[in-house]
C-alpha positions as CSV (number, residue, x, y, z in Angstrom):
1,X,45.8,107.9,124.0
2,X,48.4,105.4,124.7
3,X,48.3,103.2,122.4
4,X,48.6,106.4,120.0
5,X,51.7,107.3,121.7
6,X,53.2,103.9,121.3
7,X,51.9,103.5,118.2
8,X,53.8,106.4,117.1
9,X,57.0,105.8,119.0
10,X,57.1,102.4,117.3
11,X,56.7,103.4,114.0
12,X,59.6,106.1,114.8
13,X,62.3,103.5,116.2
14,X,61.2,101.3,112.5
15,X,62.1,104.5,110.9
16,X,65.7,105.2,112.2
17,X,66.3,101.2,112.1
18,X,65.5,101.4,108.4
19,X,67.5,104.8,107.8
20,X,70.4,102.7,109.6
21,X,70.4,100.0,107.5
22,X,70.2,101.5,104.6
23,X,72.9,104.0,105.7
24,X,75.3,101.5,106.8
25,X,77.0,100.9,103.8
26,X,77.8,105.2,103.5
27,X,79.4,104.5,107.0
28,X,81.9,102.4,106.2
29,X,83.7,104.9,104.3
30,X,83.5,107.8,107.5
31,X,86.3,109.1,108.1
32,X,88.2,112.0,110.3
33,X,90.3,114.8,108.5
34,X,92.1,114.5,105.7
35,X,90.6,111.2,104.6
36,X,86.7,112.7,104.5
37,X,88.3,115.2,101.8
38,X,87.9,114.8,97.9
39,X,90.5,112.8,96.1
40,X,89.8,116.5,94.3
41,X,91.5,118.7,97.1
42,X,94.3,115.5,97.3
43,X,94.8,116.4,93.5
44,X,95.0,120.2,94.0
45,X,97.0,119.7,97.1
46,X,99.6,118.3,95.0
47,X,100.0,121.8,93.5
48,X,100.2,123.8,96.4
49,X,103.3,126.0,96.6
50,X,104.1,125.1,100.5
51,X,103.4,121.7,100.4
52,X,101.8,121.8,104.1
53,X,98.4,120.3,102.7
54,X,100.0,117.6,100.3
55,X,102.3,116.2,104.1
56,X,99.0,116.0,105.6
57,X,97.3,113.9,103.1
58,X,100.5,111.5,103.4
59,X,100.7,111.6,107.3
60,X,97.0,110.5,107.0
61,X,97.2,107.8,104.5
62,X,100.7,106.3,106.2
63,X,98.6,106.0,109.3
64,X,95.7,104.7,108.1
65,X,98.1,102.0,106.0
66,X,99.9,101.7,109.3
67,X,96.9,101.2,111.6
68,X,94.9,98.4,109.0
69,X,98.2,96.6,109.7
70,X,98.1,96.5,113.5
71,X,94.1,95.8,113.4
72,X,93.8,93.2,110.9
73,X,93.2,89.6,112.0
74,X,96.7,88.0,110.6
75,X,98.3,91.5,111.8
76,X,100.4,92.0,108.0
77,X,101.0,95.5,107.0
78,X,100.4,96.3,103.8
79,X,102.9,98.4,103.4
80,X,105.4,95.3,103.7
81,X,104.0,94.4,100.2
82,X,104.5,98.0,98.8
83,X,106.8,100.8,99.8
84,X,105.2,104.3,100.8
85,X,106.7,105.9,97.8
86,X,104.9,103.6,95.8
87,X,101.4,103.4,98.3
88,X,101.3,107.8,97.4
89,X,101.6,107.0,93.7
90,X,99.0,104.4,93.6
91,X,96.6,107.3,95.8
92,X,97.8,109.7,93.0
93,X,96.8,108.3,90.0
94,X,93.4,106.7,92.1
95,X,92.4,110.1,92.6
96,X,93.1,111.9,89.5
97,X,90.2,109.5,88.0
98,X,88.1,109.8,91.2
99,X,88.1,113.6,92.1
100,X,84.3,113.1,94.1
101,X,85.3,109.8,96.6
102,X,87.0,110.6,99.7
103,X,90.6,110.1,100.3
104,X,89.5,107.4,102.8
105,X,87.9,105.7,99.9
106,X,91.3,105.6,97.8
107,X,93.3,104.2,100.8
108,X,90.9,101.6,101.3
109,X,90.9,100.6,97.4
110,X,95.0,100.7,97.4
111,X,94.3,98.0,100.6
112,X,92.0,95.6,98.0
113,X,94.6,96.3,95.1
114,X,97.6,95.0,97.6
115,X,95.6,92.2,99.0
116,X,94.7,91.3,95.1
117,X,98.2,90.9,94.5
């Protein structure tokens, strides 16, 4: 009976070790509020009347552009290479061709396309 039991707790912990590493690259992208949204809802935002929706999409993408320049290992912003004006645009016309990856996703590719340059 015990071997059973270990048997099957064993095969349960390979389980969720392989579910993990397979999963570990859909982590990287996790994000809290506005950045798990749709480039799709950052699009319609844009229309919104009020504007409340679109200001949160931009306080969440200036921060998360602020705080990859405080954590990085040679601590440069990358907003000192582009101007936020310009960081919004580039999220713009990002997600108008990718309406089904997260806002998160878009920040991080406007982060490659900096460090490209």
């Amino acid at each position: 009976m015990a071997r059973t039991t270990i048997f099957g707790i064993c095969t349960v912990a390979a389980l969720l070790l392989a579910v993990f590493l397979i999963s570990g690259t859909a982590w990287a992208y996790s994000a809290f509020g506005k950045g798990a949204t749709s480039c799709g809802a950052w699009t319609e935002a844009k229309e919104e009347v009020s504007g409340r929706d679109r200001r949160i999409y931009r306080a969440w993408v200036n921060g998360y552009l602020t705080a990859y320049g405080f954590w990085v290992e040679d601590r440069s912003s990358p907003l000192s290479l582009i101007d936020p004006k310009g960081a919004l645009a580039w999220i713009d016309n990002y997600c108008q061709e990718n309406s089904l990856k997260p806002v998160a996703h878009a920040a991080g590719k406007l982060i490659d396309a900096i460090k490209a340059k």
